[in-house]
VOGU-3710 file (C-alpha; in Angstrom, 3 decimals, decimal comma):
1> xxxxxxxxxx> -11,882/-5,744/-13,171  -14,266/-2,812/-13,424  -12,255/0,244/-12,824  -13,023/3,873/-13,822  -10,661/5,977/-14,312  -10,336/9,970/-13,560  -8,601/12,776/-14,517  -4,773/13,176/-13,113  -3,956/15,886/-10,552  -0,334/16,875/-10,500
11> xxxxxxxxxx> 0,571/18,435/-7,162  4,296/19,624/-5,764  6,433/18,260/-3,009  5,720/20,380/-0,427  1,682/20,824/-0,687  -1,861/20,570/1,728  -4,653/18,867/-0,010  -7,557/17,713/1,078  -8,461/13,987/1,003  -11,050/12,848/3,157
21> xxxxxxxxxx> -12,023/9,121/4,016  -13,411/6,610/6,704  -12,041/6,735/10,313  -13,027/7,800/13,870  -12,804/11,001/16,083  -10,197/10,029/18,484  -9,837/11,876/22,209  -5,926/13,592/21,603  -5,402/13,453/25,489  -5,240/10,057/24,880
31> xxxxxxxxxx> -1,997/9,942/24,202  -1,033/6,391/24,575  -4,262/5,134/22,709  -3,183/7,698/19,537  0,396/6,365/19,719  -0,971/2,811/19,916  -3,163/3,182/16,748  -0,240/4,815/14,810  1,891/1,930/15,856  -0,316/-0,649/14,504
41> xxxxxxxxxx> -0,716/1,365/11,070  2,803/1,553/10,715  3,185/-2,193/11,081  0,225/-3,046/8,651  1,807/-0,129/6,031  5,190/-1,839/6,343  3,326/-5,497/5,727  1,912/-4,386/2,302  4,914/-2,272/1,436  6,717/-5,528/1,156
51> xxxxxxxxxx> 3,675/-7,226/-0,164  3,817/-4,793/-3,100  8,071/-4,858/-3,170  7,498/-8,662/-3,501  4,966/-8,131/-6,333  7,218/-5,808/-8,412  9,935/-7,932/-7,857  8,504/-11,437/-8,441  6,917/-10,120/-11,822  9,693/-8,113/-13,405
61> xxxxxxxxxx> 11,943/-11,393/-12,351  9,547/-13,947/-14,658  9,464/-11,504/-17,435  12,387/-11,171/-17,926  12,652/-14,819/-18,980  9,407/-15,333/-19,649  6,946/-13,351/-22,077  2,864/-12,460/-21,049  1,539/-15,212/-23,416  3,471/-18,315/-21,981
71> xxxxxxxxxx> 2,092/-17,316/-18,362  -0,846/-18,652/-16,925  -1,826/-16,604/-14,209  0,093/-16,289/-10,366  -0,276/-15,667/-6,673  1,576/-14,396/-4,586  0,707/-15,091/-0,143  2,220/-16,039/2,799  2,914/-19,588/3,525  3,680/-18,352/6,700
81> xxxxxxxxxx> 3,860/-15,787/9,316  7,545/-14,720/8,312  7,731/-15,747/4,441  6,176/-14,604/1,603  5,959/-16,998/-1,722  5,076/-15,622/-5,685  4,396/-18,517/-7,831  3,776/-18,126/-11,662  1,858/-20,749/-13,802  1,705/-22,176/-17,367
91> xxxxxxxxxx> -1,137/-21,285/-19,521  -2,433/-24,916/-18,390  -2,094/-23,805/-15,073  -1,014/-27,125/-13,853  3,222/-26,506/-13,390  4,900/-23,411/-11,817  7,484/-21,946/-14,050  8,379/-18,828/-11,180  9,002/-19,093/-7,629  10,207/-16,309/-5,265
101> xxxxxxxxxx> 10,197/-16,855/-1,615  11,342/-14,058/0,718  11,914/-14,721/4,316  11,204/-11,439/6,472  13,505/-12,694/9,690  16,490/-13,188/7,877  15,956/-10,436/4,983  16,848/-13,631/2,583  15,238/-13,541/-0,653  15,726/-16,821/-3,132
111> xxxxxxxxxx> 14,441/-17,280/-6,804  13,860/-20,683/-8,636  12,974/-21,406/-12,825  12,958/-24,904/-12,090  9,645/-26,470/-13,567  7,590/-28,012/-11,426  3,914/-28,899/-10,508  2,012/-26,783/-8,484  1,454/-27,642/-4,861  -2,090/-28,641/-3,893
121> xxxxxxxxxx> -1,347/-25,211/-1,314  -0,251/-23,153/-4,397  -3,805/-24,715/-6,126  -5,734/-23,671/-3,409  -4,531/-20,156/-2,883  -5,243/-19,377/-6,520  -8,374/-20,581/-6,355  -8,957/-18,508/-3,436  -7,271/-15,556/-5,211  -10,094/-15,816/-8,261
131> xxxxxxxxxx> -12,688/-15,897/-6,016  -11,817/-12,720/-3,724  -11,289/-11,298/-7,074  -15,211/-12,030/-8,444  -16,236/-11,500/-5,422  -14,449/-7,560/-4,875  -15,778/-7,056/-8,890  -19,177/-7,794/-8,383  -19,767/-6,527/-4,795  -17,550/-3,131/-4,822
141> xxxxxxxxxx> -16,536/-2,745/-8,606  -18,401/1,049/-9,853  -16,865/2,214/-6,665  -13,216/1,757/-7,576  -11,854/4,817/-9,478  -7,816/4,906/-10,736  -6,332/6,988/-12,580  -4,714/5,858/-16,301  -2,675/8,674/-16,697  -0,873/7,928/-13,667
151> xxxxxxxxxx> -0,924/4,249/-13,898  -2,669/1,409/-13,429  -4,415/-0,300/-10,174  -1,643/-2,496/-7,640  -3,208/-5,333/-6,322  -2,021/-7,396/-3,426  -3,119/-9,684/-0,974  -2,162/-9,599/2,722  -3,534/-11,567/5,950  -4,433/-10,160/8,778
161> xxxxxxxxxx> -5,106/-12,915/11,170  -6,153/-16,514/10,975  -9,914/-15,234/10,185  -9,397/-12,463/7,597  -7,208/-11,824/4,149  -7,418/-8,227/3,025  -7,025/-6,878/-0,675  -5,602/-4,066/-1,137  -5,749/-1,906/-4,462  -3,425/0,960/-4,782
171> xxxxxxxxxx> -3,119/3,399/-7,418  0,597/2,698/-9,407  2,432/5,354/-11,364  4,292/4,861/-14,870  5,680/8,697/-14,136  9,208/9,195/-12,062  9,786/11,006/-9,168  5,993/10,915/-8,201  4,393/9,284/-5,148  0,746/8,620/-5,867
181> xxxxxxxxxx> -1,085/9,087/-2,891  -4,683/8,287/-2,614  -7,010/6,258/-5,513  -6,586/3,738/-2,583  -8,842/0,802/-0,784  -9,113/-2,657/0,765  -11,414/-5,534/1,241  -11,845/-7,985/3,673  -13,011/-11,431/3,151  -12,949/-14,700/5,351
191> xxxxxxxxxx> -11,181/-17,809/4,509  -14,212/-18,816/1,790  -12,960/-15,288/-0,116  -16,530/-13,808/1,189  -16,608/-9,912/1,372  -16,702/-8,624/4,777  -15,754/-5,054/4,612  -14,868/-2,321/2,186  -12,643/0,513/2,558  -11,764/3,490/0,692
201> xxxxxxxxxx> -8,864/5,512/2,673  -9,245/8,838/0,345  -11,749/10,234/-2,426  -9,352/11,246/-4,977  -6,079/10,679/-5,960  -2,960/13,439/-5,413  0,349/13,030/-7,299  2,971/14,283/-5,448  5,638/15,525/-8,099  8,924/15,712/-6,051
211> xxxxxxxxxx> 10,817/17,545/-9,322  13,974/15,779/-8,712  13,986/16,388/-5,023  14,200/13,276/-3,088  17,068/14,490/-0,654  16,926/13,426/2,892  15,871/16,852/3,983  13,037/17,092/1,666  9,104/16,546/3,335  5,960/15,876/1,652
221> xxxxxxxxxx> 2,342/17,030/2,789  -0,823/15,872/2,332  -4,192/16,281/4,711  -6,920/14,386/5,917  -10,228/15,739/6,519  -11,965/15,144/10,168  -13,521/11,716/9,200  -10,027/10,545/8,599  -7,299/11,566/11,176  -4,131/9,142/10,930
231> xxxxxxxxxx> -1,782/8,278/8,714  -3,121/5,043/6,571  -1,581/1,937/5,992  -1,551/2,936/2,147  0,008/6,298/2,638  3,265/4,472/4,382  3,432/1,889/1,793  3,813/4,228/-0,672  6,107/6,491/0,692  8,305/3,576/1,334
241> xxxxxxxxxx> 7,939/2,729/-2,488  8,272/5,926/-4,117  10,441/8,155/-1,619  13,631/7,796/-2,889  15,975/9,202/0,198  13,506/11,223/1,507  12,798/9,956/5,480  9,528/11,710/6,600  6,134/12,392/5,375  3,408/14,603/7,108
251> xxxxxxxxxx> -0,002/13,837/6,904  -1,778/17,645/8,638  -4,999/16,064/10,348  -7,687/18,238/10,864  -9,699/15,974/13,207  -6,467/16,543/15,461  -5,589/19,887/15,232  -2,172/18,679/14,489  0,448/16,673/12,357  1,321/13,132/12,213
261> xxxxxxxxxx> 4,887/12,943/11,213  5,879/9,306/9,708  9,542/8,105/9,472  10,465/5,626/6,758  14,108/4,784/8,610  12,271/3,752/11,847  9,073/3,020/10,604  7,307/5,113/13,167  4,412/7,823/13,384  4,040/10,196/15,727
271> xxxxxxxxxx> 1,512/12,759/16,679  2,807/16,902/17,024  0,341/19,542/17,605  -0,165/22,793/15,513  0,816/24,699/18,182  4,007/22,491/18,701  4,583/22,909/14,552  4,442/26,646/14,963  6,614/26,871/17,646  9,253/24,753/15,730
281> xxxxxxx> 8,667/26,542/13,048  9,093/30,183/14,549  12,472/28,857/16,300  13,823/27,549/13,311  12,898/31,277/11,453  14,650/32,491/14,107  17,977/31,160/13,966
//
């Protein structure tokens, strides 16, 4: 894939920075329409943070018994609405050496190194899978930038509904006790792997060092700019992956005037003005 990579900007756990990217003005009287928006980013965050957990774990699983050279390529999608499958070729690409299926309902996760030959499903997928991936490279490739001092680019594929697949790439991290937010995008295609739609949910990449502090009281920051005024789907997902016991993360939108607080245990987002923050904030000061 044709990736540039950037320079790598180190910022603390508690920190504002700016990180603007597509959205829409929304009307904040509009409560219920803000809280339904937040709802549904929550839900699509969650669905590619255990895209991404089933990644991680499905490849660290077949290399451990397998090395790079004896593998033949994988993909990793949902059979269907409630299980998830990662299945790794041979370097003939005609037997699967690696399955993982994880079933979301029951939380049950099961792992097989049984050879056996891939499924005429498992065929098409991959095939699918290659051509999303030409498809993203030649359409949107000089305008994905990661960073290699962080890490490199996390790919994973999630659908949406019975029309659309969308790729995600997220910026990874080799560093601990750092969330990488931002360096983040997705792609749309149909069920032919043609490119619909291209997104890029921030313009630069922030490192959140946490220096060892991933207690449950501890709160990260970041901030959108007024083209961008939620949470995104990639910000949740990685807070999820990287936030050791912390619970919340606050995103300070500008476009709002206010805060949206997420919360890993619940999975929720909600909205709280600046003036609601400051008057928090002045009762905690003075207790």
């Amino acid at each position: 894939m044709k990736i540039k990579y950037l320079p790598l900007i180190m910022a603390s756990i508690i920190c504002i920075v700016s990180c603007p990217a597509h959205g829409q003005k929304i009307n904040t009287k509009n409560a219920w329409k803000l809280q339904s928006t937040l709802n549904s980013i929550c839900a699509e965050g969650y669905n590619l943070f255990i895209a991404e957990s089933v990644n991680w774990i499905s490849t660290d699983s077949v290399l451990a018994h397998y090395n790079e050279d004896s593998l033949g390529g994988s993909v990793i999608w949902q059979p269907t609405d409630s299980t998830w499958s990662a299945v790794f070729f041979d370097t003939k690409q005609k037997n699967c050496l690696f399955e993982l299926i994880y079933n979301v309902r029951c939380n049950k996760m099961s792992f097989s190194y049984d050879m056996r030959p891939i499924s005429q499903a498992e065929h098409k997928q991959f095939e699918l899978k290659k051509t999303m991936l030409k498809n993203a490279i030649d359409k949107y490739g000089d305008k994905l930038l990661f960073n290699s001092e962080c890490g490199q680019a996390n790919m994973d594929f999630v659908r949406i509904d019975k029309k659309t697949i969308r790729m995600y790439l997220l910026q990874g991290t080799v560093h601990p006790n750092v969330i990488p937010f931002g360096n983040d995008y997705s792609i749309d295609f149909d069920n032919n792997g043609k490119a619909k739609c291209f997104r890029q949910y921030h313009h630069s990449l922030i490192a959140v060092n946490l220096d060892g502090n991933e207690s449950e009281d501890a709160i990260t920051y970041h901030s959108h700019l007024k083209d961008n005024p939620y949470i995104t789907p990639t910000d949740v997902c990685n807070f999820l992956l990287y936030r050791g016991k912390m619970k919340q993360t606050y995103v300070l939108s500008t476009a709002l005037d206010g805060y949206i607080i997420y919360d890993a245990d619940k999975n929720k987002a909600f909205f709280l003005s600046t003036e609601a923050m400051k008057k928090i904030n002045d009762h905690e000061h003075r207790k």
